[in-house]
C-alpha positions in Angstrom: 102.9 161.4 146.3 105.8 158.8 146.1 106.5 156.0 144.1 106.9 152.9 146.3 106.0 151.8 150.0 107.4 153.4 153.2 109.1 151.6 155.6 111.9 152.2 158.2 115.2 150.9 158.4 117.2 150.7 161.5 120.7 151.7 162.0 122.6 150.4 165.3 124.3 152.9 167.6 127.2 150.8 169.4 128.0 151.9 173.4 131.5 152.8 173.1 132.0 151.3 177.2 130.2 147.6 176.3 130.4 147.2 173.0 126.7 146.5 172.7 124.3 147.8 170.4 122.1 150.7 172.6 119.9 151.6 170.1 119.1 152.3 166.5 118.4 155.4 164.2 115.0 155.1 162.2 116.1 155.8 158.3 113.2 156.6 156.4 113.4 154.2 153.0 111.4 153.4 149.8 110.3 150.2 148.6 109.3 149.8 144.6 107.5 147.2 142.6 110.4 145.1 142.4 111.3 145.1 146.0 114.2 147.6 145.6 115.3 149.4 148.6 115.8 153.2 148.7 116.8 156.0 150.7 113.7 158.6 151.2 116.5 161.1 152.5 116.8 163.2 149.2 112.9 163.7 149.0 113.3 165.8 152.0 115.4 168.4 150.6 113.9 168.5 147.6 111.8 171.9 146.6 109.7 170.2 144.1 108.1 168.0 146.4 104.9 169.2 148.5 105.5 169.7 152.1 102.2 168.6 153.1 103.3 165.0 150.8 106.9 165.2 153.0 105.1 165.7 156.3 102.6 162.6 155.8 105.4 160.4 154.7 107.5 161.5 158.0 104.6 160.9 160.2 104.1 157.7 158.3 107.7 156.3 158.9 107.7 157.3 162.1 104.8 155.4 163.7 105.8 152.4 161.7 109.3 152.6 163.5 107.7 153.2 166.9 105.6 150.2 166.8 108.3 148.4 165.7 110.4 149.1 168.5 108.0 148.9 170.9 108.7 145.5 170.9 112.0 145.2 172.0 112.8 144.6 176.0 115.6 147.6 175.9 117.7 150.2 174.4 116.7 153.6 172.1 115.3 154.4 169.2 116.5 157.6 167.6 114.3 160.0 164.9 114.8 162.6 163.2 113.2 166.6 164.0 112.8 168.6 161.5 112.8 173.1 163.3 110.9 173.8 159.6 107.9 171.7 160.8 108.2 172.6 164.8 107.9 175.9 163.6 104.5 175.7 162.2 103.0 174.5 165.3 101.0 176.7 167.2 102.6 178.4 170.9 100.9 175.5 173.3 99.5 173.0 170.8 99.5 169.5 171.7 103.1 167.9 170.2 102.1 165.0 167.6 105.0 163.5 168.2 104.4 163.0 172.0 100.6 162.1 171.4 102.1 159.2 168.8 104.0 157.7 171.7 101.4 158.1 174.2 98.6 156.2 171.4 101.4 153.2 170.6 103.2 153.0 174.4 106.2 153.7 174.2 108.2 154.7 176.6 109.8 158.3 176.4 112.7 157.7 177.6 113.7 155.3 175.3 113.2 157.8 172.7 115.9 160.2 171.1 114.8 163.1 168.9 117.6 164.2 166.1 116.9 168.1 165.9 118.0 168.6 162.1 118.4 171.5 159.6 119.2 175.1 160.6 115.7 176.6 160.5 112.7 178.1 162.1 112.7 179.8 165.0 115.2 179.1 167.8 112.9 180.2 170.2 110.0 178.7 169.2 112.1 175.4 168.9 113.7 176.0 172.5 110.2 175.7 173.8 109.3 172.7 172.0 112.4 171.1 173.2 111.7 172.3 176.6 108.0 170.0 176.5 109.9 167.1 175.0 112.5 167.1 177.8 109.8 167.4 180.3 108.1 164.2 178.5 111.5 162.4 179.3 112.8 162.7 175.9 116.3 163.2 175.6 117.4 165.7 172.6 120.5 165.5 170.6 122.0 167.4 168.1 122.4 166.1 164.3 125.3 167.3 162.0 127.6 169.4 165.5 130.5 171.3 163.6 128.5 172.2 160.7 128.6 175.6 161.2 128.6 178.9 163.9 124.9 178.6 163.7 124.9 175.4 165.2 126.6 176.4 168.4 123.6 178.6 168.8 121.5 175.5 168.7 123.9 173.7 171.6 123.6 176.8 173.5 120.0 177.5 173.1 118.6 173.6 173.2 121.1 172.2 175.7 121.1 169.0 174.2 121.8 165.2 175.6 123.6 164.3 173.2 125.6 165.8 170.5 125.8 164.2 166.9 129.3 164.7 164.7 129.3 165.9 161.0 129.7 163.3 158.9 131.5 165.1 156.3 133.8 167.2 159.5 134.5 163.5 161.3 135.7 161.8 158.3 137.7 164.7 157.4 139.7 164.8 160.9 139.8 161.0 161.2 141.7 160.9 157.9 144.7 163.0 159.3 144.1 165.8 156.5 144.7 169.3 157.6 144.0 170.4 160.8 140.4 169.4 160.9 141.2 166.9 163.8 142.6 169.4 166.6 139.1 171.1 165.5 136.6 167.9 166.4 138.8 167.0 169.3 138.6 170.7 170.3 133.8 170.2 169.9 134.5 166.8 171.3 135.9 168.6 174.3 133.5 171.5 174.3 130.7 168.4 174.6 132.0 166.8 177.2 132.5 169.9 179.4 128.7 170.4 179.0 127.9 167.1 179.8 126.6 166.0 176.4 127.5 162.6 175.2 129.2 162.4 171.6 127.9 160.1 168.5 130.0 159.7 165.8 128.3 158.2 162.7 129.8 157.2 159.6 132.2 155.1 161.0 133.0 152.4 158.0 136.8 151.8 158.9 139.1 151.1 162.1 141.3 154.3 161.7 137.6 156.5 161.7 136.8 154.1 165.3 140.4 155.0 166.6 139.7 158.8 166.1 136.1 158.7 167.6 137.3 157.1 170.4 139.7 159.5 171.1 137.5 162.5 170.6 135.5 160.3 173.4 132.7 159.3 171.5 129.7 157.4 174.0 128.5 155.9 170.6 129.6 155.1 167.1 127.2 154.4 164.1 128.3 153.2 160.6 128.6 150.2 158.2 131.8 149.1 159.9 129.4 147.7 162.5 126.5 147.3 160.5 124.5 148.4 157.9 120.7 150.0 158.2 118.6 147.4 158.3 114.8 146.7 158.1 115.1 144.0 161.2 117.0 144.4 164.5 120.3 142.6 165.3 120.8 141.0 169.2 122.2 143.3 171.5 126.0 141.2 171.7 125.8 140.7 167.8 129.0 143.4 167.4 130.6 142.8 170.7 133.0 140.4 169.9 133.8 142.4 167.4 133.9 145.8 169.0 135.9 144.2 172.2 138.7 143.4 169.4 138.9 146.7 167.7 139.0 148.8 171.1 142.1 146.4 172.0 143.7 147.5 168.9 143.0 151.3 169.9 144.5 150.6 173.5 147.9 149.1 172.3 148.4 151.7 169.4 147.9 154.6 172.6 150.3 152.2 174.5 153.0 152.0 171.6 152.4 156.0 171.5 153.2 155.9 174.8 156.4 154.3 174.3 157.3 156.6 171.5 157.1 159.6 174.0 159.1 157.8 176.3 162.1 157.1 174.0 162.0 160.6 173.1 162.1 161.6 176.2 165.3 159.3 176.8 166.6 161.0 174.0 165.7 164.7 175.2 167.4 163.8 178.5 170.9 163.3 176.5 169.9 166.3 174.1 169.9 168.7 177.2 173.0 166.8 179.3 175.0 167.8 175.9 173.5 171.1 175.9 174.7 172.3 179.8 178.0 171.1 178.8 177.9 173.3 175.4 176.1 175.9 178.4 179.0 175.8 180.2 181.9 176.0 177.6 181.1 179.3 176.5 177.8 178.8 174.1 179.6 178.9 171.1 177.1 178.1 167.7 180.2 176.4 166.6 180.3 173.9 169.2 176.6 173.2 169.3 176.2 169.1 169.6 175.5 167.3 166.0 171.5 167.1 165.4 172.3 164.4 163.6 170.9 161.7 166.4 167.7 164.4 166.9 166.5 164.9 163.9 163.0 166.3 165.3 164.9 169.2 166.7 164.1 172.5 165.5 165.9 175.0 167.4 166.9 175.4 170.7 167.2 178.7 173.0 167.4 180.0 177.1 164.6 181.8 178.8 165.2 183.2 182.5 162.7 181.9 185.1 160.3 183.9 183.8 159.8 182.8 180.4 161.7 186.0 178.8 164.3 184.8 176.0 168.0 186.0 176.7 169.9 183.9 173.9 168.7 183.8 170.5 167.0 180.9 168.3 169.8 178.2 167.5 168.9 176.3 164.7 170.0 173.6 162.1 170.2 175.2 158.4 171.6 172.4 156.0 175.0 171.7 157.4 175.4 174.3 160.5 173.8 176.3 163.3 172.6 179.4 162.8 171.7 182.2 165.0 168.5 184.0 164.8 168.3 186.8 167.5 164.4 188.5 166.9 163.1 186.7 170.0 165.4 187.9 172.1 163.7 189.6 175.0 160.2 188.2 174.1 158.4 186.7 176.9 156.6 183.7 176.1 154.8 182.8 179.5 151.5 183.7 177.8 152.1 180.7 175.4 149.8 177.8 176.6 152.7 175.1 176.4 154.3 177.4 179.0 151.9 176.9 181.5 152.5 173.6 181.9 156.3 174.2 181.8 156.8 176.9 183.7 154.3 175.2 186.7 158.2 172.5 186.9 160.3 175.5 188.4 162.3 174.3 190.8 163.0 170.5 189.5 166.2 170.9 187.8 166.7 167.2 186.8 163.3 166.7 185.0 162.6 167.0 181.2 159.1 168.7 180.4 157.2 168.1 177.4 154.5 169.9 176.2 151.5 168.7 174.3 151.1 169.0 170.8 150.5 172.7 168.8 150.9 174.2 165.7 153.5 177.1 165.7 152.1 180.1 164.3 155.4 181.1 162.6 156.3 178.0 160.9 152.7 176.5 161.1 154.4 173.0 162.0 152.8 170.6 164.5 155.1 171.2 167.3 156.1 169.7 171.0 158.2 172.0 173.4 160.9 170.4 175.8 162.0 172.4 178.7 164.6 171.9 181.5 165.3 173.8 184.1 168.7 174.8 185.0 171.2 177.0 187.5 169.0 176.0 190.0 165.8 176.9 188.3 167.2 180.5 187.4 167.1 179.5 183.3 164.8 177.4 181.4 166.5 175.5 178.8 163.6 174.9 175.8 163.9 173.0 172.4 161.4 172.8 170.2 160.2 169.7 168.2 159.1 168.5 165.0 156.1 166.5 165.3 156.5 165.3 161.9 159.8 163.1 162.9 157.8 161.4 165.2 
């Protein structure tokens, strides 16, 4: 058995739209002889330790949290699934876990099962799921991103709710590599299937900003509190929630600004650029980068997206001519899309969104402008980097 006494802590989930605490995720913990406090989380991944022992200790926690939250007049109460221990149930065998909150009265639908691991049977988890959905149960995901295997579980389970990686979220909110297009790209996967998205692990503002904008419905972490054997008032974070979203909204808004001053600048880029157009389109005469320095090249497309000038671009001290594009049709690109949709408004400056360039593997925006009465597409390409 274990050394010390089982007991559940409670971690609060925050709703991203009121900044009040929802619910709470029941951590299974350890208390010793000398009242120290710890996490039960490594026995469960431990061979040396008898499944049977593991089981018992789950089942333990897990009514001892249920009773708990009994208690309280609202919210949800999240616990953990383990597909290794659905899997040994027998096809039709009453569910313990639905029997435990028939016996104590709980609700279901104040309950939120965590399916963990990437074992057992899909199938015979799908049909487990299926019962627990029909209870009123919703069903989330734990650890989304962690691997292909996982999308078979979103595809299979059709989850409520879908829970990040901790170790994937982290990774993208901290700017490193391209890890964030990657959880933005889940996040947008999620809300397309109607899950709602919980980022946990959130201990600092920058990883809020980022689970924000990957549209998180809930956040979980130490930044708003810590797990806890006792539950906190549903306002106790608000204040503090309402002030850090404010923060998110004006960085968005000076974003915002940014975009618009280089759009400003764009608009002068390409006036100087029709007047180099229509003085012959020398390289020579090319207009200083010197007041763009996010420019990376520019170059002409016909209506159509085909390229009939080559690449200009800025080499050290002077523009240089690169002509392997020419006659490549870029109207495939996805940036083109949204640029080519503009034909026929001559006056307006197009900006792309944000991509990584295959051939230089920069981060990248495309500008594009329209000209000779929509017969040529003027583009530049930008340096994200600069910005």
């Amino acid at each position: 058995m274990f050394n010390g006494q089982p007991l559940p802590y409670f971690q609060p989930l925050i709703d991203t739209a009121t900044g009040r605490i929802a619910g709470y995720e029941a951590l299974a913990r350890l208390r010793d002889e000398d009242g120290n406090v710890t996490s039960a989380g490594p026995l469960f991944t431990d061979p040396e330790v008898d499944p049977a022992d593991l089981r018992e200790l789950d089942r333990c926690i897990r009514r001892m949290a249920l009773e708990r939250f009994r208690d309280t007049p609202d919210g949800f109460i999240s616990l953990n699934i383990s597909p290794s221990w659905v899997s040994q149930l027998k096809p039709g065998e009453p569910l313990p876990s639905l029997q435990l909150l028939e016996e104590i009265g709980l609700p279901a639908d104040q309950v939120v099962f965590e399916i963990t691991e990437l074992q057992g049977s899909i199938e015979q988890l799908r049909d487990v799921v299926q019962r627990y959905r029909q209870a009123g149960i919703r069903i989330a995901i734990d650890d989304f991103g962690a691997g292909y295997s996982m999308l078979d579980r979103v595809l299979a389970l059709e989850p409520d709710i879908l829970k990040l990686d901790i170790q994937l979220f982290r990774k993208a909110a901290s700017g490193n590599g391209n890890s964030g297009d990657f959880v933005r790209a889940l996040a947008l996967m999620a809300e397309k299937s109607g899950c709602w998205i919980i980022a946990e692990g959130v201990e600092t503002e920058q990883e809020l900003h980022f689970a924000l904008e990957c549209g998180a419905r809930y956040v979980q972490g130490y930044l708003f509190g810590r797990p806890d054997e006792n539950f906190l008032p549903a306002e106790a974070v608000q204040q503090q929630f309402s002030e850090l979203r404010d923060h998110y909204v004006y960085e968005k808004l000076a974003e915002r600004e940014k975009l618009a001053n280089l759009r400003k600048s764009l608009a002068s880029l390409f006036a100087d650029l029709r007047v180099w157009l229509s003085k012959g389109a020398q390289p020579a005469h090319l207009p200083s980068p010197k007041d763009y320095p996010w420019l990376l090249r520019c170059f002409l497309c016909d209506a159509h997206g085909t390229q009939i000038s080559p690449n200009y671009e800025w080499k050290g001290d002077t523009w240089q001519t690169d002509p392997r594009y020419l006659d490549h049709n870029w109207s495939w690109r996805p940036y083109f899309y949204q640029i080519l949709a503009e034909a026929g408004e001559d006056s307006r400056v197009i900006l792309s969104n944000r991509y990584r360039d295959a051939t230089t593997n920069q981060y990248c925006l495309t500008s594009g402008l329209f000209i000779d009465d929509s017969r040529h597409l003027l583009l530049v390409d930008i340096d994200t980097s600069f910005l």
